[in-house]
C-alpha positions as a printed NumPy array, in Angstrom:
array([[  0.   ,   0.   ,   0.   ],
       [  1.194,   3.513,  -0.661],
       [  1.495,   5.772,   2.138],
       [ -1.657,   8.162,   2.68 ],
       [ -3.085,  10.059,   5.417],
       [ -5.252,   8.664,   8.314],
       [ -8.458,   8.201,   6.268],
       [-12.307,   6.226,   8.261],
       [-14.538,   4.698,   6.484],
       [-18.065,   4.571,   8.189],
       [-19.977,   2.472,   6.865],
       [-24.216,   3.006,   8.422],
       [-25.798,   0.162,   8.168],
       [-29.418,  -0.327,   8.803],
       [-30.913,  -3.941,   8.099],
       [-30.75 ,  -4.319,   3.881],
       [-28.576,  -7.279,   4.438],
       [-27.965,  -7.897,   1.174],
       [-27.112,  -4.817,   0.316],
       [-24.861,  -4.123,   3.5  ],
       [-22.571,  -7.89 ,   2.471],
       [-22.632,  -6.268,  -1.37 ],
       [-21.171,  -2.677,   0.352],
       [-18.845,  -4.068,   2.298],
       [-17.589,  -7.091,  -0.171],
       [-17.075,  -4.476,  -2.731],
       [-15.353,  -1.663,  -0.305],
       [-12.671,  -4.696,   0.487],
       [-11.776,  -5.94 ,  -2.99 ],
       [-11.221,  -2.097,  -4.116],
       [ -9.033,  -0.235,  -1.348],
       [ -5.847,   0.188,  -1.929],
       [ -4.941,   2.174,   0.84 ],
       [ -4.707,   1.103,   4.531],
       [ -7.913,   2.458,   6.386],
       [ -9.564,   2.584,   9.466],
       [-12.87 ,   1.171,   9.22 ],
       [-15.88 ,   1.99 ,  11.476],
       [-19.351,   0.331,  11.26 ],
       [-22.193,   1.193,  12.482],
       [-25.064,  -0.904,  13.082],
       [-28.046,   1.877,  13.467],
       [-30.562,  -0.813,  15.132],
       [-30.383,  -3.385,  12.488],
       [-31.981,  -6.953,  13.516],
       [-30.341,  -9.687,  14.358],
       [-29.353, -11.087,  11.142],
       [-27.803,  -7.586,  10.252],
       [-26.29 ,  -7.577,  13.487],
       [-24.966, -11.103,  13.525],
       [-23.247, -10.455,  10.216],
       [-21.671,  -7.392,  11.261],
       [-20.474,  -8.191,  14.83 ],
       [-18.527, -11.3  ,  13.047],
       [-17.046,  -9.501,   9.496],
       [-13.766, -10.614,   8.72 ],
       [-11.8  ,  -7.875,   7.427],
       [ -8.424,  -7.585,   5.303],
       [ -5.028,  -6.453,   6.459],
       [ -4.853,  -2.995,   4.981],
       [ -7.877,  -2.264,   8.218],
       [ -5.611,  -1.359,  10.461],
       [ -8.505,  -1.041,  12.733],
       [-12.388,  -1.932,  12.791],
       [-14.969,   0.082,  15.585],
       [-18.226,  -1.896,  15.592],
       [-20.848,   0.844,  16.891],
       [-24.198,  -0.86 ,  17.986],
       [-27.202,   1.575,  18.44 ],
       [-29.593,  -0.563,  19.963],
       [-32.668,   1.497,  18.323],
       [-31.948,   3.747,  14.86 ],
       [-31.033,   7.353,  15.519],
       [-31.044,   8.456,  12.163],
       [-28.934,   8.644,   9.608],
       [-27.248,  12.2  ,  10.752],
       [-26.856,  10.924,  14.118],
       [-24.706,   8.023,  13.17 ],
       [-22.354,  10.079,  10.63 ],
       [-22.087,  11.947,  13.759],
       [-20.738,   9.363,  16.059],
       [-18.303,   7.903,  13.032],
       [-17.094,  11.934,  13.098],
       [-16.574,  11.618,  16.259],
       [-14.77 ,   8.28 ,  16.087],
       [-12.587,   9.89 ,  13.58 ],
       [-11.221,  12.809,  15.797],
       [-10.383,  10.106,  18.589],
       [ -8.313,   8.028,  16.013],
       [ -7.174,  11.399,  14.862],
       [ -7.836,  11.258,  10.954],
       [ -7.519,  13.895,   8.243],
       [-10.23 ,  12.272,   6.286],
       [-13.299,  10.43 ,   6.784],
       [-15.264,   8.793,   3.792],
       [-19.09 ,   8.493,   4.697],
       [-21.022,   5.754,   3.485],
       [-24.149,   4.042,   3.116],
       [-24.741,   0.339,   2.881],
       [-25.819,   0.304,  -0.046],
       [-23.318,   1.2  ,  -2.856],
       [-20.503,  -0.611,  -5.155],
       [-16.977,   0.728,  -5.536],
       [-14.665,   0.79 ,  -8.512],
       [-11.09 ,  -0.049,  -8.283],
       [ -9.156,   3.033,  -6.904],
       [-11.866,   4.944,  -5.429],
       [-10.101,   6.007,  -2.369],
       [ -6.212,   6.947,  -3.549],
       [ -8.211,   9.026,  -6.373],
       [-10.167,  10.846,  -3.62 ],
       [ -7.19 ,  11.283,  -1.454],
       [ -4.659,  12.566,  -4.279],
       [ -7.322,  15.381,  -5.319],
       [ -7.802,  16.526,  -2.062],
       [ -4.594,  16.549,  -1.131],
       [ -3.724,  18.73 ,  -4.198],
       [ -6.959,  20.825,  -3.321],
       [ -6.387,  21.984,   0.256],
       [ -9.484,  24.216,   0.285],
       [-12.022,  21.545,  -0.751],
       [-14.025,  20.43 ,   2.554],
       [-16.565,  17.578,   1.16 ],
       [-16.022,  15.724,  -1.704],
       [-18.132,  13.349,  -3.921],
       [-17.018,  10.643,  -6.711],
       [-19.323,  10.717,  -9.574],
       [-22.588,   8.145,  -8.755],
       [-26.245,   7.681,  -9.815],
       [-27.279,  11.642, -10.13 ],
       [-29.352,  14.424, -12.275],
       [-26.348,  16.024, -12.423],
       [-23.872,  12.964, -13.72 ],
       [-23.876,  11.863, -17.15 ],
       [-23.543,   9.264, -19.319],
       [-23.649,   7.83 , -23.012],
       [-21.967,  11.077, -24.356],
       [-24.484,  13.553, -22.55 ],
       [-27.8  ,  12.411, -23.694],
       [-28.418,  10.944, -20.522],
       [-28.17 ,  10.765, -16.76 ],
       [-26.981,   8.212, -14.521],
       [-29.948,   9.142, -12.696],
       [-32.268,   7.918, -15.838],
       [-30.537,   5.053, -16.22 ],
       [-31.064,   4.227, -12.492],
       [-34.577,   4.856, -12.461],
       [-35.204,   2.554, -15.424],
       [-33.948,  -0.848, -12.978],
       [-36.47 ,  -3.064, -12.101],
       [-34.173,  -5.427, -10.297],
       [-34.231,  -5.958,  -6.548],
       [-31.625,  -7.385,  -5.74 ],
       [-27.605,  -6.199,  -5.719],
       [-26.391,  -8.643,  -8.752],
       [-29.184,  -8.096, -10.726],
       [-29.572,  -4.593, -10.18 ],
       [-26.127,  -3.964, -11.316],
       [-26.187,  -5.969, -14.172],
       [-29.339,  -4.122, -15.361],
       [-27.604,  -0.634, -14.515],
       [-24.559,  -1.485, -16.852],
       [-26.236,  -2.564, -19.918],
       [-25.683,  -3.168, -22.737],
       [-21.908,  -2.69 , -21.021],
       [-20.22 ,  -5.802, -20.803],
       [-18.78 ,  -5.315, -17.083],
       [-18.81 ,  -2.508, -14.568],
       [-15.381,  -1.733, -15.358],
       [-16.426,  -0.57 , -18.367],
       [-19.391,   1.383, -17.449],
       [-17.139,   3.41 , -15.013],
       [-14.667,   3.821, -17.518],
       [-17.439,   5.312, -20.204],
       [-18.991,   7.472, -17.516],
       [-16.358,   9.042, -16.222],
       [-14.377,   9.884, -19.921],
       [-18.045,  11.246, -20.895],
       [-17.845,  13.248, -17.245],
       [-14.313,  14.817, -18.042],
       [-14.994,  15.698, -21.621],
       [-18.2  ,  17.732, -20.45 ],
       [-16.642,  19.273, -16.855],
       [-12.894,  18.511, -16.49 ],
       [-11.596,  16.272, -14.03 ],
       [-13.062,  17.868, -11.421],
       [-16.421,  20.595, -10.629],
       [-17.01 ,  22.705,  -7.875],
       [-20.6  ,  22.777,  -6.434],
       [-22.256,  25.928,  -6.058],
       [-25.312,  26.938,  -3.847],
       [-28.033,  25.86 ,  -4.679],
       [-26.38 ,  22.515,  -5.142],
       [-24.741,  20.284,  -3.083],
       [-23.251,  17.309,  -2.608],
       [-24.707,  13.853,  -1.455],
       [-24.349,  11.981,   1.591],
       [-24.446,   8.711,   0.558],
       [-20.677,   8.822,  -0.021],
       [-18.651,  11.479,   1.008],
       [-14.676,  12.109,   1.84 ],
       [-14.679,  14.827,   4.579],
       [-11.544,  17.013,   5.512],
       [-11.183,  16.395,   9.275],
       [ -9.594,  19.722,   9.82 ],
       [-12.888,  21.812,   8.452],
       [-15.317,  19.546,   9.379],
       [-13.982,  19.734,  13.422],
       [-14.426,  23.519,  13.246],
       [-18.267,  22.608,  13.134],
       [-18.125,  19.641,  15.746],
       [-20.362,  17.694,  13.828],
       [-20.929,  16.211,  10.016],
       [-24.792,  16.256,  10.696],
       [-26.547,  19.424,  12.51 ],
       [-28.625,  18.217,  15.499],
       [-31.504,  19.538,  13.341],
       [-30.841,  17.02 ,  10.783],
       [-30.157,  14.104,  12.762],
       [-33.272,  12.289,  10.995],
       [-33.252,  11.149,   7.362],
       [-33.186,  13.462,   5.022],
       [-31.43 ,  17.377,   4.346],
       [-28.281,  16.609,   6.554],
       [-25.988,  16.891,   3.508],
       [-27.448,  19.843,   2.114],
       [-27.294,  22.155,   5.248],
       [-23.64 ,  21.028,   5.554],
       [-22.822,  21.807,   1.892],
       [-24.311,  25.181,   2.041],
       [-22.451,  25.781,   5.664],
       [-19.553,  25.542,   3.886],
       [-19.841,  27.177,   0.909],
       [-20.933,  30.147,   3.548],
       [-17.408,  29.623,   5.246],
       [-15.955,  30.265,   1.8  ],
       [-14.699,  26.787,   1.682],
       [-15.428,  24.509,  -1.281],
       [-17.279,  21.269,  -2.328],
       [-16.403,  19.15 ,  -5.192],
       [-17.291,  15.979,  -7.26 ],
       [-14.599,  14.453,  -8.567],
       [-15.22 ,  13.446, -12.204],
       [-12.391,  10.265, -12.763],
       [-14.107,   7.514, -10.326],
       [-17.425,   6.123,  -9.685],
       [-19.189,   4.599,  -6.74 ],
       [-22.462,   3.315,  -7.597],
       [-25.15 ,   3.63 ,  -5.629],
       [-28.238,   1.775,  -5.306],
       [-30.531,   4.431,  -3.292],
       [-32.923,   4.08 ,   0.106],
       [-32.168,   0.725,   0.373],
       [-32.686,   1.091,   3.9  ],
       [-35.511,   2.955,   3.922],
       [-37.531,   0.286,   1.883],
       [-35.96 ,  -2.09 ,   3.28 ],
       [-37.141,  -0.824,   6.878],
       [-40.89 ,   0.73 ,   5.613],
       [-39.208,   3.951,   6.403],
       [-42.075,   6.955,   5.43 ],
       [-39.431,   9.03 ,   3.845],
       [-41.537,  11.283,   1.674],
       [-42.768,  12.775,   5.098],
       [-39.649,  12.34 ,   6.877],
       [-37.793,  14.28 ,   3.98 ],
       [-41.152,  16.892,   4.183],
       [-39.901,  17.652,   7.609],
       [-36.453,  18.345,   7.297],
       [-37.086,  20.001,   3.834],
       [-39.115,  22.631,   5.915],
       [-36.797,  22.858,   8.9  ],
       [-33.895,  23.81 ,   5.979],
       [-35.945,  26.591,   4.52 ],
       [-36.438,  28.017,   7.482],
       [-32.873,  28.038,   8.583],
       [-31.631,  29.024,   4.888],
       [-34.816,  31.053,   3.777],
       [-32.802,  34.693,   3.267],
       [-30.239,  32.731,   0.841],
       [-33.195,  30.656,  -0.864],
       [-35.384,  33.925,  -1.817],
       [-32.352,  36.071,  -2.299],
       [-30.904,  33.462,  -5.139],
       [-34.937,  33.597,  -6.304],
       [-34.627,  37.156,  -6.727],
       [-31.527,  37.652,  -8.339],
       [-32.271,  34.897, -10.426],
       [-28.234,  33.629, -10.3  ],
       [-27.551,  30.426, -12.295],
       [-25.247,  27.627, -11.866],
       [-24.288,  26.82 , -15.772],
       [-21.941,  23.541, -13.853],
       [-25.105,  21.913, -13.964],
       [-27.91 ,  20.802, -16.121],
       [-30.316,  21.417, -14.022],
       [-29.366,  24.686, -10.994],
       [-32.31 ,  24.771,  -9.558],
       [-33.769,  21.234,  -8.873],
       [-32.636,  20.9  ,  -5.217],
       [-34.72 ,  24.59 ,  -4.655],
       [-38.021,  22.871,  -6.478],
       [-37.64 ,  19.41 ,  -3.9  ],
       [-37.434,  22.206,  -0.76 ],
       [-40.273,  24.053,  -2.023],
       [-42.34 ,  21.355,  -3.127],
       [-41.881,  19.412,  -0.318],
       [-42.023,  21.585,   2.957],
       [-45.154,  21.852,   5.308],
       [-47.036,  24.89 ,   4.472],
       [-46.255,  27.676,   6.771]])
């Protein structure tokens, strides 16, 4: 292995057992870096947990935390304990992660050399299923090619994602040449946009100004990535996605898996975030600024509006 900073990897996991043994499979056969590794079990049952509490892990983990919340706390609450596991192991960078995604070879020492090179990027994102990420020489999304799988299961589901590629490998490979030719290697997000959750490299040294990945406002499901996007991009700081490597992901496995009601969940949060950020959300109304680094600037603005409680 080459010699990198301190880097965690949390890894939530919430029931979706299948999903969670494709995550973590995956995550293993594509590091090449030496990690710390911290899961945590956000109230899974006891299948989830029995899997977890006996993982066998590779010899570039230097070290695995197993976190068990005995009930779930919410997505932002558990990135907020693997922060917090991160400034007692004392990392520069932590990589949040759902259980439900698939990596591509070199993920990680990708991230790592760009921010390294980039000291004044906070959050970054790999390219991954999004309205903003394209494919098949910009006539389409990722995110309409994800929304066209009827599969229900990890192997399948990828498979059906990839066509008519003949592996994954090559799939990344397309998307991400397609990604570069349209944005460079690299694209800074502007507010209104932000960056995703799902699987995010954080700089340890920004994030620990805030004490927290997730505001205590956001410790549900839904918004918590958003609000800490747009806190940054306040602080003058910068958020990226990084347009050379892909990490698929599958989407609210966990949530279906677990019933979750996340249209109302998300409802909630989306009208506790225009509250907190309603002078920046009509200001950018009024002056009518656009982000031309995306296709779309202003979808993340429509979700908010259409989806808060009326006041």
């Amino acid at each position: 292995m080459n010699s990198y900073p301190k880097v965690n990897v949390v890894v939530v996991c919430w029931n979706a057992l299948q999903y969670t043994i494709c995550t973590l499979d995956s995550l293993f056969k594509t590091i090449d870096v030496d990690i710390y590794l911290t899961i945590i079990d956000n109230g899974s049952d006891n299948d989830t947990r029995k899997y977890l509490s006996n993982l066998s892990v590779p010899v570039f983990v230097k070290n695995i935390s197993y976190i068990r919340n005995e009930k779930n706390l919410g997505i932002g609450a558990a990135y907020n304990q693997g922060f917090f596991q991160s400034v007692v192991i004392g990392c520069e960078y932590t990589v949040f992660c759902n259980n439900d995604l698939f990596f591509s070879k070199g993920w990680l020492s990708k991230m790592l050399e760009f921010m390294k090179n980039n000291r004044d990027v906070a959050l970054l994102n790999p390219l991954r299923p999004s309205c903003n990420d394209y494919f098949d020489n910009n006539r389409y999304t990722t995110m309409d090619k994800l929304l066209k799988v009827k599969s229900n299961n990890p192997t399948d589901e990828l498979k059906d994602f990839i066509k008519p590629y003949l592996s994954f490998e090559k799939f990344c490979n397309i998307t991400c040449a397609t990604n570069i030719d349209a944005f460079g290697v690299f694209r800074y997000v502007n507010f209104p946009d932000s960056l995703s959750s799902c699987i995010c490299m954080a700089r340890m040294s920004i994030l620990k100004k805030y004490n927290y990945f997730a505001n205590k406002l956001f410790s549900q499901y839904g918004s918590e990535d958003i609000d800490l996007c747009w806190t940054i991009l306040r602080e003058g700081y910068k958020c990226a996605i990084l347009n050379n490597t892909y990490v698929h992901h599958f989407r609210h496995k966990s949530v279906k898996d677990n019933d979750l009601d996340y249209a109302t969940s998300l409802k909630y949060t989306n009208t506790i975030l225009y509250n907190k950020w309603k002078q920046d959300i009509l200001s950018y109304i009024k002056t009518g600024k656009k982000n031309i680094m995306i296709p779309n600037p202003d979808w993340i603005l429509n979700k908010i509006l259409e989806n808060k409680y009326e006041e």
